[in-house]
SEPA-449897 format. One record per residue (C-alpha): residue number from 1; residue in one letter; x, y, z. Coordinates in nm, 2 decimals, padded with zeros to 4 digits. Example, Ala and Ser with C-alpha at 12.3 -4.5 7.8 and 13.67 -1.06 7.14 Angstrom:
<nodes>
- nr / rest / xx / yy / zz
- 1 / A / 01.23 / -00.45 / 00.78
- 2 / S / 01.37 / -00.11 / 00.71
</nodes>
This chain:
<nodes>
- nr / rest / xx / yy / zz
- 1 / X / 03.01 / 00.30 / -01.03
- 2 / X / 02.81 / 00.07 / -01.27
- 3 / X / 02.76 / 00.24 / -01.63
- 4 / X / 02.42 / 00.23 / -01.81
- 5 / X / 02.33 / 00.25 / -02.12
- 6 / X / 02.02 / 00.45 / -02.06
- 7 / X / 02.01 / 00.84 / -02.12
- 8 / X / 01.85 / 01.06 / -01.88
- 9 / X / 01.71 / 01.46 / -01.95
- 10 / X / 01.68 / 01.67 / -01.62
- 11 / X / 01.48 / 02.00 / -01.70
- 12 / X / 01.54 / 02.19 / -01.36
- 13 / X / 01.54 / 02.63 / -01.41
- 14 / X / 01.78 / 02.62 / -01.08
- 15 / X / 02.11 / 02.57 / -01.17
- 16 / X / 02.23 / 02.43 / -00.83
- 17 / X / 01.94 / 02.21 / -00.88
- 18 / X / 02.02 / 02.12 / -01.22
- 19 / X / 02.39 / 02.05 / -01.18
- 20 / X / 02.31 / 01.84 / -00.87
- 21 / X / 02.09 / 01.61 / -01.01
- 22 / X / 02.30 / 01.55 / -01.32
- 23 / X / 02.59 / 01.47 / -01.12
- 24 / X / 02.41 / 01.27 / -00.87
- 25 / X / 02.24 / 01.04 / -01.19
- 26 / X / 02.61 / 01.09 / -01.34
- 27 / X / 02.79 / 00.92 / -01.05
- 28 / X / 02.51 / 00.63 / -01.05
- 29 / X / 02.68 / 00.56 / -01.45
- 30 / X / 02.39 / 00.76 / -01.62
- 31 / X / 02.46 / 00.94 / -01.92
- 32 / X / 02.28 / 01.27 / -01.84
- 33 / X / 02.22 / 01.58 / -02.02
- 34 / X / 02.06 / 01.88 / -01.89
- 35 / X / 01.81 / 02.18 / -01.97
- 36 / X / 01.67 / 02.50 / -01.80
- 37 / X / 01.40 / 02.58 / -01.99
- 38 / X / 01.12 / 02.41 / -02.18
- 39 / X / 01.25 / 02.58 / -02.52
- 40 / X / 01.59 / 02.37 / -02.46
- 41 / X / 01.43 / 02.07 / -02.32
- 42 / X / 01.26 / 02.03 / -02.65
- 43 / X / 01.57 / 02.10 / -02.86
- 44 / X / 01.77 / 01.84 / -02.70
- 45 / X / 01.45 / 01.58 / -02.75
- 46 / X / 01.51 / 01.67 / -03.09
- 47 / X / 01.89 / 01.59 / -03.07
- 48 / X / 01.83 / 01.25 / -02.97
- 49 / X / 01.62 / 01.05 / -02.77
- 50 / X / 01.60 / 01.00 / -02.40
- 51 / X / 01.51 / 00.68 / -02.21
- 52 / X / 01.38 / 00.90 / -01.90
- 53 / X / 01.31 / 01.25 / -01.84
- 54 / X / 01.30 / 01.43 / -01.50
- 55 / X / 01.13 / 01.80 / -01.55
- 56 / X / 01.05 / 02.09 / -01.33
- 57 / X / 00.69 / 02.15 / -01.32
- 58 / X / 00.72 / 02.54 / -01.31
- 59 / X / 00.96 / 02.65 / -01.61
- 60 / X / 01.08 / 02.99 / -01.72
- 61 / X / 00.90 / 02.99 / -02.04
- 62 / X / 00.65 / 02.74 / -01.98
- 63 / X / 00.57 / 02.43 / -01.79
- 64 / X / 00.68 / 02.06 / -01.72
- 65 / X / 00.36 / 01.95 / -01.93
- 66 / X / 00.48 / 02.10 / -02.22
- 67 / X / 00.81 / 01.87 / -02.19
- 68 / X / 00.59 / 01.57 / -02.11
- 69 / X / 00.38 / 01.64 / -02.46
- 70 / X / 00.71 / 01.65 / -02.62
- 71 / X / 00.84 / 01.36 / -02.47
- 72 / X / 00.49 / 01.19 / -02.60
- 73 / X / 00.57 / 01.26 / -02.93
- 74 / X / 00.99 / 01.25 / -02.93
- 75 / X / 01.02 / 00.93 / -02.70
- 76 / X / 00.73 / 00.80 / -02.71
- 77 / X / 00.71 / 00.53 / -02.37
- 78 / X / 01.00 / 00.69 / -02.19
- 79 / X / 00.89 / 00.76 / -01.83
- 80 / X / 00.84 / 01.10 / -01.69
- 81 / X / 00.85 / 01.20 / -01.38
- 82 / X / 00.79 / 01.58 / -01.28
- 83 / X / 00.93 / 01.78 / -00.99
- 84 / X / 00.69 / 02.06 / -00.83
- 85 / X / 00.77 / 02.26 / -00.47
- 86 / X / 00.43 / 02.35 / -00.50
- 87 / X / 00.25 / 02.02 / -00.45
- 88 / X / -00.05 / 02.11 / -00.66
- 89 / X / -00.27 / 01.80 / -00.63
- 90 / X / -00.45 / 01.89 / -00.95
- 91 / X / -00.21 / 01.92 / -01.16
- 92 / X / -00.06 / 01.57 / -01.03
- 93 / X / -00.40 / 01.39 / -01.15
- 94 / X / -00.38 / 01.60 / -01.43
- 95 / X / 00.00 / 01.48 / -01.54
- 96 / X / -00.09 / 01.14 / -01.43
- 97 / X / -00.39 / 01.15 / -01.71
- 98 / X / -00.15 / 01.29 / -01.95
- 99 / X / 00.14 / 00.99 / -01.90
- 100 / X / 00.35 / 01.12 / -01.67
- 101 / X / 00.50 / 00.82 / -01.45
- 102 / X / 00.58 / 01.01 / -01.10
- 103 / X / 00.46 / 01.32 / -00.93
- 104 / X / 00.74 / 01.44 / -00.69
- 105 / X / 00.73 / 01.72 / -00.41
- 106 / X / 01.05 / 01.93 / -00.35
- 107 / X / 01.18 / 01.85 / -00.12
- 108 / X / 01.26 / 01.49 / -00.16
- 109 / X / 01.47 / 01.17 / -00.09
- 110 / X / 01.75 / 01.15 / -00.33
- 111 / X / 01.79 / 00.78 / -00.29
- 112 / X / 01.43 / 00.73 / -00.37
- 113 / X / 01.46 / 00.86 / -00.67
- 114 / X / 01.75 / 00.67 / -00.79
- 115 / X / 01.59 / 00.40 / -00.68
- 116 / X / 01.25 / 00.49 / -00.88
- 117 / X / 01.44 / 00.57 / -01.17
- 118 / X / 01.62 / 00.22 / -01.14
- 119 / X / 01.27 / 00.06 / -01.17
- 120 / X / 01.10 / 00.21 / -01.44
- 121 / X / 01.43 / 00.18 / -01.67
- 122 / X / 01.45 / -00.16 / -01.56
- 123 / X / 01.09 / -00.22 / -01.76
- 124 / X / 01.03 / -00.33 / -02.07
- 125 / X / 01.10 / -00.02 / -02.32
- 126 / X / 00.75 / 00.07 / -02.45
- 127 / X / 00.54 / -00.08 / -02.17
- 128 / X / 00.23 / 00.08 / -02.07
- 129 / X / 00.27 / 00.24 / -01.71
- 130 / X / -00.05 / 00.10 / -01.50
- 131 / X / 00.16 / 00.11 / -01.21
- 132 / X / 00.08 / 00.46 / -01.06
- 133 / X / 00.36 / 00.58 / -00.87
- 134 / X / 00.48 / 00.85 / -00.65
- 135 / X / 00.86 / 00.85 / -00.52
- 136 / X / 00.90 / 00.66 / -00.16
- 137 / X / 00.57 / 00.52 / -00.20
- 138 / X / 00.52 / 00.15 / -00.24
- 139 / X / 00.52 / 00.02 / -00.61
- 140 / X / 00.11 / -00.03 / -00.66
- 141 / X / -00.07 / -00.16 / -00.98
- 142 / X / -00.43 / -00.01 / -01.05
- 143 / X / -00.48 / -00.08 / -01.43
- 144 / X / -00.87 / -00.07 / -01.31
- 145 / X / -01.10 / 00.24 / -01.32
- 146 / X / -01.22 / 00.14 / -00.99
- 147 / X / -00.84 / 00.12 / -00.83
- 148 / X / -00.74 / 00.43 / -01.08
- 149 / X / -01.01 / 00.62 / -00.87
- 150 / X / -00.89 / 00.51 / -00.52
- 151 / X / -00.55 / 00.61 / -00.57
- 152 / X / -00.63 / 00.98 / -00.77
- 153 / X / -00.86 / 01.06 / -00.43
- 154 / X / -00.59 / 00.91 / -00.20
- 155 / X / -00.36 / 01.20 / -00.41
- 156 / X / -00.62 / 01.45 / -00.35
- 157 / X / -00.68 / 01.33 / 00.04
- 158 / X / -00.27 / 01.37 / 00.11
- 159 / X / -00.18 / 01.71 / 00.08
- 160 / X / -00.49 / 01.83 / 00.23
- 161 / X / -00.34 / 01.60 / 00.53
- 162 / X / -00.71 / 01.55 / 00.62
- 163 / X / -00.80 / 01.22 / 00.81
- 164 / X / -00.90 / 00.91 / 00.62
- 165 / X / -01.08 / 00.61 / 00.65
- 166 / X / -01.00 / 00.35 / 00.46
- 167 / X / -01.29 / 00.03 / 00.47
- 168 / X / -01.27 / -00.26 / 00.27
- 169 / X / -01.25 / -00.69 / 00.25
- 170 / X / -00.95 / -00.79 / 00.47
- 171 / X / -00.67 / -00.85 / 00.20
- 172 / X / -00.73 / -00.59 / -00.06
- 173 / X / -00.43 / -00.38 / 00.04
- 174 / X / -00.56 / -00.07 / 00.31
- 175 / X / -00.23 / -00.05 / 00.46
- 176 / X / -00.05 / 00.00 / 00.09
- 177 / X / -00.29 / 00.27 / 00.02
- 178 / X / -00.21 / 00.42 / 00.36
- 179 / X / 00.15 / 00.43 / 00.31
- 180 / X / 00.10 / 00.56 / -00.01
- 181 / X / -00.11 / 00.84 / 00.08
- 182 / X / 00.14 / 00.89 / 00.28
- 183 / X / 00.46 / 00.90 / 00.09
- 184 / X / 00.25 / 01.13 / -00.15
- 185 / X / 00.17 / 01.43 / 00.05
- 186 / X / 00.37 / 01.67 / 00.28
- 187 / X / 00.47 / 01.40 / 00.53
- 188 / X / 00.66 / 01.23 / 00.33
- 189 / X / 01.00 / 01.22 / 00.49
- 190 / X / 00.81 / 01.25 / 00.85
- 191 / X / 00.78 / 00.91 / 01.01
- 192 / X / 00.48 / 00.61 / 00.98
- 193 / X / 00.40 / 00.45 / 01.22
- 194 / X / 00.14 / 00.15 / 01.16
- 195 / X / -00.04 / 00.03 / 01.46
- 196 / X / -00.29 / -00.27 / 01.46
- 197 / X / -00.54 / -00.26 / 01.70
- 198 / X / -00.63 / -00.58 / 01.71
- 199 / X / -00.31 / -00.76 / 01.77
- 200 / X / -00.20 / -00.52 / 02.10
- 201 / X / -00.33 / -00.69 / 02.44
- 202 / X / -00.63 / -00.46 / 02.55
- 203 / X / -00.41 / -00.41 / 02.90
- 204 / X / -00.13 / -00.30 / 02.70
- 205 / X / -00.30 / -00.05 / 02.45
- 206 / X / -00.36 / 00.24 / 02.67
- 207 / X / 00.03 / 00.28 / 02.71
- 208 / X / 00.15 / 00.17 / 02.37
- 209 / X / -00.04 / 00.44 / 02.19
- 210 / X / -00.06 / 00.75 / 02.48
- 211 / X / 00.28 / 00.64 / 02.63
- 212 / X / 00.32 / 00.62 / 02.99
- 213 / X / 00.56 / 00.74 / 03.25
- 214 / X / 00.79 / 00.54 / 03.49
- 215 / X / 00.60 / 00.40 / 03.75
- 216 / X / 00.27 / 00.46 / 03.62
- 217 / X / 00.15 / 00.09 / 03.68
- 218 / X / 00.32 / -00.28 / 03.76
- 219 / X / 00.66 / -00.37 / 03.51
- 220 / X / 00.64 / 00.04 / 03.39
- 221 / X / 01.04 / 00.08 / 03.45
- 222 / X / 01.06 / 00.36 / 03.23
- 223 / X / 00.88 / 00.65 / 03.07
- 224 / X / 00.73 / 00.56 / 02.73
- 225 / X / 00.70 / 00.77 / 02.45
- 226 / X / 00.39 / 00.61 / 02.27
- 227 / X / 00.29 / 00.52 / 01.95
- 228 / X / 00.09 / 00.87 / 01.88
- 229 / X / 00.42 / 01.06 / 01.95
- 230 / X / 00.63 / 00.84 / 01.78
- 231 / X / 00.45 / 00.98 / 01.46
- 232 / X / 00.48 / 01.36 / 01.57
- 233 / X / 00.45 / 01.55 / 01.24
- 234 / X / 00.36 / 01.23 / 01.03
- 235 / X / 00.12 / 00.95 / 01.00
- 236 / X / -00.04 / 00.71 / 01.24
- 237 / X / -00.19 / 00.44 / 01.09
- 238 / X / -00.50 / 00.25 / 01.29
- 239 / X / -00.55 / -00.08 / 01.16
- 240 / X / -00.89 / -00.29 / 01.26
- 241 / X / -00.95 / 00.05 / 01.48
- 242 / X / -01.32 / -00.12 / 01.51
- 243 / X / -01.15 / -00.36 / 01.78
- 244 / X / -01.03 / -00.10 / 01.99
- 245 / X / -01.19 / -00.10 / 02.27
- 246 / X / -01.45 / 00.20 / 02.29
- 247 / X / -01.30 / 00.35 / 02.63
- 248 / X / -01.00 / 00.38 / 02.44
- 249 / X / -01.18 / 00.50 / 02.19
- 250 / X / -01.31 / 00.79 / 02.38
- 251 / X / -00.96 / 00.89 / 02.46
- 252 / X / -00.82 / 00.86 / 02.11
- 253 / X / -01.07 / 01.10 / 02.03
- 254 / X / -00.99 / 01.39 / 02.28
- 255 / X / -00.65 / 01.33 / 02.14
- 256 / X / -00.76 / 01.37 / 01.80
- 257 / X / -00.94 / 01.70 / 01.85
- 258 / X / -00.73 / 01.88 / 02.09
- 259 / X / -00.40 / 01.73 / 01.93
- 260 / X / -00.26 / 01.66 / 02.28
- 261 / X / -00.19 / 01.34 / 02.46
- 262 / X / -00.17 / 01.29 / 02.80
- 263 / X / 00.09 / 00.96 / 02.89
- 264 / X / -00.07 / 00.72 / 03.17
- 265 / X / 00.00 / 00.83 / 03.47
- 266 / X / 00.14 / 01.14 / 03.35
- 267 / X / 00.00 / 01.53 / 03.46
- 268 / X / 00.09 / 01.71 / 03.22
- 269 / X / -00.02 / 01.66 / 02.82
- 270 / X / 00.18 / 01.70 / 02.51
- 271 / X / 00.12 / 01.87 / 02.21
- 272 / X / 00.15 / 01.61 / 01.86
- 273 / X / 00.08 / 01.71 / 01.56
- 274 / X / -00.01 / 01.38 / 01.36
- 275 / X / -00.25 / 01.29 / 01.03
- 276 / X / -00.44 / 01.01 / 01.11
- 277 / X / -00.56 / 00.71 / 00.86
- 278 / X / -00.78 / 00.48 / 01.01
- 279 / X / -00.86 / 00.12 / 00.84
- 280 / X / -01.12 / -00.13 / 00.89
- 281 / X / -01.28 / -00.48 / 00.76
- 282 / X / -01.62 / -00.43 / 00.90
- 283 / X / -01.95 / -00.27 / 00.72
- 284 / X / -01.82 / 00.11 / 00.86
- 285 / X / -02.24 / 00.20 / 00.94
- 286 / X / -02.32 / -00.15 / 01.11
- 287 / X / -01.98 / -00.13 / 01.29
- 288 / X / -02.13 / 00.18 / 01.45
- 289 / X / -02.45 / 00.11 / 01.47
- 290 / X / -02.30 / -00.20 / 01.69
- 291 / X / -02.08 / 00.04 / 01.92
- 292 / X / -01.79 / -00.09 / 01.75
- 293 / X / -01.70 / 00.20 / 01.65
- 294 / X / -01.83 / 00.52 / 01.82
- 295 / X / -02.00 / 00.76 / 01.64
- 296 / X / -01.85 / 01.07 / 01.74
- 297 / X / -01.47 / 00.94 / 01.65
- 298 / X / -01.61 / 00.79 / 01.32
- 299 / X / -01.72 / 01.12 / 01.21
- 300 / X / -01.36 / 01.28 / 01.32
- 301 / X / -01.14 / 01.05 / 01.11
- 302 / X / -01.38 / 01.04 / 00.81
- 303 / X / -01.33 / 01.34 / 00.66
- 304 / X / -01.26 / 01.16 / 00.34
- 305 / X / -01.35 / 00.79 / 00.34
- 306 / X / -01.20 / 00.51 / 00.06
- 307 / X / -01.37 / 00.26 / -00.03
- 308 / X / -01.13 / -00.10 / -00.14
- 309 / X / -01.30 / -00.26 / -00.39
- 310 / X / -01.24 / -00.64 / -00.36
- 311 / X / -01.02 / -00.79 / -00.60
- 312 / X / -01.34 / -00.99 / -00.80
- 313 / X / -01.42 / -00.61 / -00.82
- 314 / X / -01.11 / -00.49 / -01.03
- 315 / X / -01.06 / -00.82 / -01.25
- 316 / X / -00.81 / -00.61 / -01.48
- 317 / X / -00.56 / -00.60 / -01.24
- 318 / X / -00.54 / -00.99 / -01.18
- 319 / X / -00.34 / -01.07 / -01.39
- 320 / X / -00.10 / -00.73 / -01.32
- 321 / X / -00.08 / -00.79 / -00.99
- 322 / X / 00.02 / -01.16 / -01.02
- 323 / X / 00.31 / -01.08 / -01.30
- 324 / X / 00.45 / -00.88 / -01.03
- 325 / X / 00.44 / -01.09 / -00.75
- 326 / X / 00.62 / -01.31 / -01.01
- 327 / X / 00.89 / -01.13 / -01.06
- 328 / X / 00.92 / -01.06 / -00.73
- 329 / X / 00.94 / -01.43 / -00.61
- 330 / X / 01.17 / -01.49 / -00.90
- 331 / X / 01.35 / -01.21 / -00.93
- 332 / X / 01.42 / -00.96 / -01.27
- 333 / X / 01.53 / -01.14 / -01.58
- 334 / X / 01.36 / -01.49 / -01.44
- 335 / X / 01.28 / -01.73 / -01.72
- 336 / X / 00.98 / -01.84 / -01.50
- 337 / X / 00.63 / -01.78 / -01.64
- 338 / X / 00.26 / -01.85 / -01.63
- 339 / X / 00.11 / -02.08 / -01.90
- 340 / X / -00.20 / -01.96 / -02.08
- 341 / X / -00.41 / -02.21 / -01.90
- 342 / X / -00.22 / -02.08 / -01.56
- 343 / X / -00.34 / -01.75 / -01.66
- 344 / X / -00.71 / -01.79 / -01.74
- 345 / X / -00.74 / -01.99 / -01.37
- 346 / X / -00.61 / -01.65 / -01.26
- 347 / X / -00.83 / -01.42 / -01.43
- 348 / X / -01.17 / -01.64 / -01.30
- 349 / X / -01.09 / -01.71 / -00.94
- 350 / X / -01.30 / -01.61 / -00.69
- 351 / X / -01.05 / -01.45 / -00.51
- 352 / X / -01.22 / -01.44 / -00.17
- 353 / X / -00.89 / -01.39 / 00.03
- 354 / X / -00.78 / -01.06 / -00.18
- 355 / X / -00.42 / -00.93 / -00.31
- 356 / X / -00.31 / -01.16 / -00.02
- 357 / X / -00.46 / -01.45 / -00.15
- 358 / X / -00.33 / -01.42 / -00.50
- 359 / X / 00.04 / -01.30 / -00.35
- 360 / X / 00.07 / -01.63 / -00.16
- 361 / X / -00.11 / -01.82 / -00.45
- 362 / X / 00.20 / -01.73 / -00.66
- 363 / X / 00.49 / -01.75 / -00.39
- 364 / X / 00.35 / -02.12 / -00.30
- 365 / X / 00.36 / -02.16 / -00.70
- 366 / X / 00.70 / -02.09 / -00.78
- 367 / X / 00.83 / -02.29 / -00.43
- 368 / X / 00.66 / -02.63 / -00.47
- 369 / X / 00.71 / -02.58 / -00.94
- 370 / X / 00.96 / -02.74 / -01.14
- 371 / X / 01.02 / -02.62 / -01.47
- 372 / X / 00.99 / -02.25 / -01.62
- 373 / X / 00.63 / -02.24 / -01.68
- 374 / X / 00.37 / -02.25 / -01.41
- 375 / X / 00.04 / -02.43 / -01.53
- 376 / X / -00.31 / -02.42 / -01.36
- 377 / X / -00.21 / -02.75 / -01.13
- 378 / X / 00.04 / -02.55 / -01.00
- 379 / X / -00.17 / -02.29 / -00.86
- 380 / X / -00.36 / -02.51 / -00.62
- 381 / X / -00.66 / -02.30 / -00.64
- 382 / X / -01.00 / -02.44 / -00.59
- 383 / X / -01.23 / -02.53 / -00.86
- 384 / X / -01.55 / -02.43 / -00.68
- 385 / X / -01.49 / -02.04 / -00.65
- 386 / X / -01.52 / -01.88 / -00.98
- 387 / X / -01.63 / -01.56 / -01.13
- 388 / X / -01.91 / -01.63 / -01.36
- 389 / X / -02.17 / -01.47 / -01.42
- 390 / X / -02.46 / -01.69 / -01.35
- 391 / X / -02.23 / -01.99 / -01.18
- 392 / X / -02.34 / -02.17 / -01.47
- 393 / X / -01.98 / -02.33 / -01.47
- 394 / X / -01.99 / -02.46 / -01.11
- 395 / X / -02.32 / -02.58 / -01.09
- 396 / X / -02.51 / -02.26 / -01.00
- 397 / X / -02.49 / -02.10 / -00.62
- 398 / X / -02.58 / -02.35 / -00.40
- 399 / X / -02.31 / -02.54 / -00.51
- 400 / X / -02.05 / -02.22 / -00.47
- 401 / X / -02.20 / -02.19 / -00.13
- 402 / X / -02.16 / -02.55 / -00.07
- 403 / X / -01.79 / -02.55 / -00.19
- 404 / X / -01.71 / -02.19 / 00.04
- 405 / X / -01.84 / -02.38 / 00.34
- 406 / X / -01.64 / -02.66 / 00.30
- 407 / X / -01.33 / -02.44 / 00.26
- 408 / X / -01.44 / -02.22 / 00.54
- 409 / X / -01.45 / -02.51 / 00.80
- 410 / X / -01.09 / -02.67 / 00.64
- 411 / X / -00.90 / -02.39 / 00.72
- 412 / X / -01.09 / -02.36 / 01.07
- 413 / X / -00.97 / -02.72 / 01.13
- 414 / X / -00.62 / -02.66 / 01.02
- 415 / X / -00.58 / -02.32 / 01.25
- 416 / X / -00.73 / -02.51 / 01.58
- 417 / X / -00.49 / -02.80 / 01.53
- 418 / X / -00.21 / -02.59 / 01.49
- 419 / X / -00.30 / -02.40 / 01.76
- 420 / X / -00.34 / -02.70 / 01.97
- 421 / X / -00.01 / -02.85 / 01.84
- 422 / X / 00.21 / -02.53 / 01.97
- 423 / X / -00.02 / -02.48 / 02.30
- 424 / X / -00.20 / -02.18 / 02.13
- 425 / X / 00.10 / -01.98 / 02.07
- 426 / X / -00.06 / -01.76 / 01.85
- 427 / X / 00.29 / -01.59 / 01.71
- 428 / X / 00.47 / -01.92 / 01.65
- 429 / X / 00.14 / -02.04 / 01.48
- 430 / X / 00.15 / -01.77 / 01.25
- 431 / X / 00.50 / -01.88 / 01.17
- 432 / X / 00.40 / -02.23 / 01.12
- 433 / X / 00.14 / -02.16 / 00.89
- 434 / X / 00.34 / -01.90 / 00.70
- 435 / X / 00.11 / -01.60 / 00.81
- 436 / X / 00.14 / -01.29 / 00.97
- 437 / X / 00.01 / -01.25 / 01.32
- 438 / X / -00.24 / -00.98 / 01.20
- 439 / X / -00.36 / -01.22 / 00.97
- 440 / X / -00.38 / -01.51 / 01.17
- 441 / X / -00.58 / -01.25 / 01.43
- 442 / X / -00.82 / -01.17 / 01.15
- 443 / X / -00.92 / -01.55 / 01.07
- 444 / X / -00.97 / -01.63 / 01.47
- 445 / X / -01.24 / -01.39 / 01.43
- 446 / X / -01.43 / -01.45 / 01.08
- 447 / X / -01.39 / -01.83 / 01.19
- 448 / X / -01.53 / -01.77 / 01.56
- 449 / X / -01.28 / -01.94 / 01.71
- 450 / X / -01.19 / -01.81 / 02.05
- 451 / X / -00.89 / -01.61 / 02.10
- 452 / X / -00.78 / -01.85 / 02.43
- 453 / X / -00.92 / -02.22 / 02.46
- 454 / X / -01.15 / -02.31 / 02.62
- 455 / X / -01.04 / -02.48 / 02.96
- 456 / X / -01.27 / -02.69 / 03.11
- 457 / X / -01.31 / -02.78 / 03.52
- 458 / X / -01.27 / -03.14 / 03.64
</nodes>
């Protein structure tokens, strides 16, 4: 057992509750102590302060926001995290507006809370929480109004457990905001399972989703569950669902409104019971206006529809976002930091590549750096692409345009001679250029080259 120094309050009415908690935090080397009502939470944050405080939301003589407003005034930049079995979405935004840290539903994974409560002690005492965060749920920053609104509606969306869409530029982080939505509504400890449509062989598709049976075509050698049942009673998540072929989209579809898939081959369907988030990079009304997308199972999974803004969109969590992929490349406690020059390169790029972008922007910065502080050369980021107002800085828009071209038909030269170079092995690419496969899909198609080459007759 590791001892802390850090004191932690639990407010809990249920005694079994209570005293399992507070043995729990007490075997991880927390100093706990307890209360079981909001009259004795407040004397005890009287008594002495508290580095983190765990509350019931629904308290014998009053609630878990009446701890919190103590808390504001007591321990003022301790986290909070509240504990509901109710769920109540609006009260979640609500605490979240009021400075609570994390909204938890009853039941939920022990471990992940230790492991939440781990990270917010680990901060710097005082700090401003911008991260908004919800127990099992990735660790996401939204200091932005924009991203603030994205992730309040993805609160709202998940414990309605309604379908979503989620559109936006390829990079600005759908698949985070899926698995949050996720983690934050009454699926949570059901599985995820993230499927991207454009990567999966259109011959192989049909039987990854729907599942097959043994026998049902050439190399079937057993039955096959599918992807759709694999998430029974949780989330699938269809990534670049607009490249699904529409045929398969027509069967996605039935499967979607009569909650029943039928495996190929199979004669007999089975029932599922699965929330569905759908993602796309594509303008969502020319997508279907193209027959990218049918109509019918467009207005099926967008019942609520989020909308990514770009990262050139949210400019106040730049420089948030890349002080965590800092620490993340470095580890806690690193000496390693930007310079203020490093910093202001940050803030006015372009950003045309997203969270991704700026993610591998800093990784490639702390590999190829020497020295603790990382200056603007070490960035590597292109001069051209900045965020001015007028482009008065890079020599107005034909001259951004200019410098995007030239970038665009770079990297379309570097992916065709890698490709060549490992006999368009499309995986082992990926690995040479230190991408993932879904991205390395997603710039075959922006940069029009062919997904086979082109072999010619002699």
């Amino acid at each position: 057992m590791t001892m802390h120094s850090s004191h932690l309050l639990v407010v809990e009415d249920r005694r079994s509750m209570r005293e399992m908690l507070a043995q729990t935090l007490t075997l991880e080397g927390y100093r706990v102590t307890t209360a079981a009502t909001a009259e004795a939470a407040r004397a005890r944050l009287e008594d002495e302060p508290v580095h983190l405080i765990l509350t019931d939301l629904r308290l014998p003589d009053g609630s878990g926001l009446e701890v919190l407003e103590e808390s504001r005034r007591r321990c003022p930049g301790a986290p909070v995290i509240l504990m509901t079995a109710y769920g109540s979405v609006d009260v979640a935004v609500e605490a979240m507006r009021r400075g609570a840290t994390d909204f938890i539903c009853k039941p939920f994974d022990t471990k992940g809370l230790i492991d939440r409560i781990g990270q917010l002690l680990a901060e710097e005492p005082g700090r401003d929480h911008s991260s908004i965060g919800i127990v099992g749920a990735p660790a996401v920053v939204a200091e932005s109004a924009a991203m603030r609104d994205v992730f309040a509606k993805a609160r709202r969306a998940a414990a309605a457990s309604v379908p979503i869409l989620l559109t936006g530029e390829s990079g600005t982080g759908k698949e985070i905001v899926a698995r949050y939505i996720h983690a934050s509504g009454p699926r949570a400890n059901q599985p995820f399972v993230a499927v991207n449509c454009a990567a999966l062989p259109a011959q192989l598709v049909e039987g990854e989703l729907f599942g097959h049976v043994k026998g049902a075509f050439t190399g079937a050698d057993n039955d096959r569950v599918g992807l759709i049942r694999e998430a029974d009673g949780g989330t699938l998540f269809l990534d670049e669902l607009t490249e699904m072929e529409p045929s398969l989209q027509s069967k996605l579809l039935r499967v979607v409104q009569d909650s029943r898939v039928m495996p190929v081959g199979g004669t007999h369907a089975k029932v599922v019971d699965v929330r569905y988030i759908a993602a796309t990079n594509r303008n969502i009304e020319a997508a279907v206006a193209a027959g990218h997308l049918r109509e019918d199972l467009f207005y099926r999974l967008a019942v609520a529809v989020l909308r990514l803004p770009p990262l050139r969109e949210r400019s106040e969590d730049i420089l948030p976002l890349a002080e965590q992929f800092l620490v993340e490349a470095t580890g806690a406690g690193s000496e390693i930091r930007f310079s203020s020059r490093a910093r202001d390169r940050l803030l006015h790029h372009q950003w045309a590549g997203n969270v991704r972008e700026l993610r591998n922007c800093v990784e490639r910065a702390v590999l190829f750096s020497d020295g603790p502080v990382l200056g603007p050369e070490a960035l590597e980021l292109a001069a051209l692409p900045t965020m001015t107002d007028d482009n008065t800085h890079t020599g107005g828009p034909s001259l951004l345009k200019a410098g995007q071209r030239a970038a665009r038909q770079t990297e379309r030269a570097l992916l065709l001679a890698t490709l060549e170079a490992v006999g368009w092995n499309k995986r082992e690419a990926a690995d040479r250029l230190g991408i993932s496969y879904k991205t390395l899909f997603n710039k075959l198609r922006d940069l029009e080259i062919p997904k086979q080459p082109t072999r010619q007759v002699t």
